[in-house]
N, C-alpha and C positions, 0 to 999 in steps of 0.2 A: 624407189624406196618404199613407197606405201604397199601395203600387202594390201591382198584381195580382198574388197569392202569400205577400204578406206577412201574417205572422198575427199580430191584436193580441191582446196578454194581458191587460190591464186594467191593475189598480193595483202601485203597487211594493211589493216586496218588502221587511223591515228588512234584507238584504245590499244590497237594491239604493239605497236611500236611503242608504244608509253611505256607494257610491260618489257618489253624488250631494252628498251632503254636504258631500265634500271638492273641489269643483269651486271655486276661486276668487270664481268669480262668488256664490256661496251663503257663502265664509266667513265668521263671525259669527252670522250668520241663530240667532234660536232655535230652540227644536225648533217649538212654535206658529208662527212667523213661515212656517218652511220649507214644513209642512204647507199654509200657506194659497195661499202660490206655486204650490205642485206639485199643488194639489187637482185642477185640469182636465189634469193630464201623463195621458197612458197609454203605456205600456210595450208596445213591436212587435216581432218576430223576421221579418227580412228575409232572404233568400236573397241570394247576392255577384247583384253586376248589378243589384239593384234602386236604379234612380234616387228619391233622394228629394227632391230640387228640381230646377228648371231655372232656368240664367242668366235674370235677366230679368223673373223672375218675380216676384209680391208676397212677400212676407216672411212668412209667415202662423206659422211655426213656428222654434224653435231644440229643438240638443239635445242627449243628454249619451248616449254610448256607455259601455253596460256590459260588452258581449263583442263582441271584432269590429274589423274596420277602414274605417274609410269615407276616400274620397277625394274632395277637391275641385279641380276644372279647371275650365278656362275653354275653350271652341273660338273656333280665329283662324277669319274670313271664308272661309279655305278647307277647312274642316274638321277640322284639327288640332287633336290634343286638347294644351292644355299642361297638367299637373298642377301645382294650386299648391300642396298639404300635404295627410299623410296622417294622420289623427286615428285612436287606437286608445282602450281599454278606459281612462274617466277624463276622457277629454275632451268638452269641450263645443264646439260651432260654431254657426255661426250667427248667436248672439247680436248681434253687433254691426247685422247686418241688420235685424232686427227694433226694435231699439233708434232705427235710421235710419228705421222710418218706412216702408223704399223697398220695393227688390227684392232678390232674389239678385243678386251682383254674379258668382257662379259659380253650376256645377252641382253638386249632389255625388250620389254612389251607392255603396253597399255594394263594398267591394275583398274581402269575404268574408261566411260567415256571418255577420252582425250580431244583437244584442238591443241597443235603444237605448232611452231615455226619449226622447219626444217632447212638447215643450211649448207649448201655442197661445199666438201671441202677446198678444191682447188680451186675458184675463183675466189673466195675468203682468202688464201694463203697465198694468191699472187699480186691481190692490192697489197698485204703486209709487207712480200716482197719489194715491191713499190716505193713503198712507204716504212720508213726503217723507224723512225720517230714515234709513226702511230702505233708499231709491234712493240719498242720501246716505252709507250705511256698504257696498251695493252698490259704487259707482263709484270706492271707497278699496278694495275687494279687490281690481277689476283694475286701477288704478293700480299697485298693488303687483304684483299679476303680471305687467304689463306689461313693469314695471321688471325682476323675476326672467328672463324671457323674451330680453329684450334682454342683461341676463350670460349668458345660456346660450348665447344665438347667438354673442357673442365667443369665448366657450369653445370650442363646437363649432367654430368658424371658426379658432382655435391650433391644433386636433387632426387627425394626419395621417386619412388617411382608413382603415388599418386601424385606428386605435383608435376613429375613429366607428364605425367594423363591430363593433367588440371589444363595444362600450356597447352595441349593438342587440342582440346576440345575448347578453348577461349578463340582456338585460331579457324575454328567452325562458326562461331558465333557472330552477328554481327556487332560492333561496338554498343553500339544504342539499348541493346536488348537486355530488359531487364528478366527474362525466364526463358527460354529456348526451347524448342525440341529437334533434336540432333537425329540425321540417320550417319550412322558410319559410312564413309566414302567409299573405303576399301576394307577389306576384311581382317579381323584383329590381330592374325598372323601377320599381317606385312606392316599394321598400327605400333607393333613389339617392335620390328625391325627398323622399323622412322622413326621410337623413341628408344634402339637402344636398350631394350630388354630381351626378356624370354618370354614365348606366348603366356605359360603361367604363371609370371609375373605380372602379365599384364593383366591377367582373370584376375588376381589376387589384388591388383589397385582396384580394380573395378568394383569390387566386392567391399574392397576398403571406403571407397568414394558415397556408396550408401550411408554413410555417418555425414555428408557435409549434403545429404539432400537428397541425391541424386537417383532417381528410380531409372534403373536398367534393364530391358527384356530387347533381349535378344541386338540386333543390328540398330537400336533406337534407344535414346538417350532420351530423360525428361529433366532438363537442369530446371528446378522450379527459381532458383536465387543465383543468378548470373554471379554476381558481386560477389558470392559467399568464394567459386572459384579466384575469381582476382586476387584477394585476399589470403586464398592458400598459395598461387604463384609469389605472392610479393613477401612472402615471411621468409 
């Protein structure tokens, strides 16, 4: 599965099963139950650009990013790439694919350095075979996340679009910090596309965000008043 460059590290980590843990699709799972899911995972470190599936393709793997951003698109007939979501550090993809049986219904590829769990489908899908109960309390997590996912979207869809800016870049910042200085992880085309705007919407918050402080040049942010953002998310 890793393209050329990518280096595997073998098994996870206890930080790394921590994020894994809390991935939706895993909540409940015992500590024994988890282990037997993930026993065939190995853990990769890919470089930005590295493609890990192709549209079209069979489903052989899903996966849970621990460090990094990956991005999923689709290309129209004339080569256009549309981006359909950009999954960072916590998230899992895939799954529903494999789940189907089918193909990639997208492509996706590293939008930066990535470290991800990578998990083959068919030994995952023949413990669940196994275990009818644990695919049973599976398919009631993402029921519920589902359900969570669809209020967010409302939410985010109320909120102008400097305050979706406000939320992305608090989610840069470490808690504690009272000033920051931000570099973009990924580029502001696919920042639109994770919150759900248009790139010149997003120049256009950006532009607006200099009134609550904020000195912008180029891929680098200077939040001099942490709190002033909090503040605009909580109104």
């Amino acid at each position: 599965m890793s393209e050329k460059g990518a280096t595997a590290t073998g098994r996870m980590s206890a930080p790394d099963r921590e994020i894994v843990r809390r991935v939706p699709l895993f909540a409940g799972l015992s500590g024994e139950m988890l282990e037997r899911l993930l026993a065939p995972a190995r853990v990769e470190n890919h470089p930005r650009g590295t493609q890990l599936f192709s549209q079209d393709t069979p489903a052989t793997h899903f996966f849970v990013i621990l460090v990094g951003w990956v991005k999923i698109y689709r290309m129209s007939p004339d080569g256009t790439e549309s981006v359909v979501h950009v999954f960072t550090r916590g998230d899992s993809f895939a799954e529903a694919a494999i789940f189907a049986g089918g193909q990639y219904p997208v492509t996706a590829a590293t939008a930066s350095a990535t470290r991800l769990v990578s998990i083959p489908a068919d030994p995952f899908l023949q413990v669940l075979e196994r275990e009818p109960a644990v695919a049973r309390n599976m398919l009631a997590a993402m029921s519920r996340h589902l359900r969570q996912l669809v209020s967010r979207l409302e939410q985010l869809q109320s909120h102008s679009a400097p305050v979706r800016l406000a939320g992305f870049l608090l989610s840069l910042v470490d808690e504690e910090e009272a000033s920051a200085d931000i570099r973009l992880p990924i580029d502001k085309g696919l920042i639109a596309a994770r919150l759900g705007m248009q790139p010149e919407t997003l120049s256009r918050a950006l532009g607006r965000m200099r009134a609550e402080g904020l000195e912008v040049e180029g891929e680098r942010i200077r939040v001099p008043d942490v709190q002033r953002l909090r503040d605009l998310v909580r109104q």
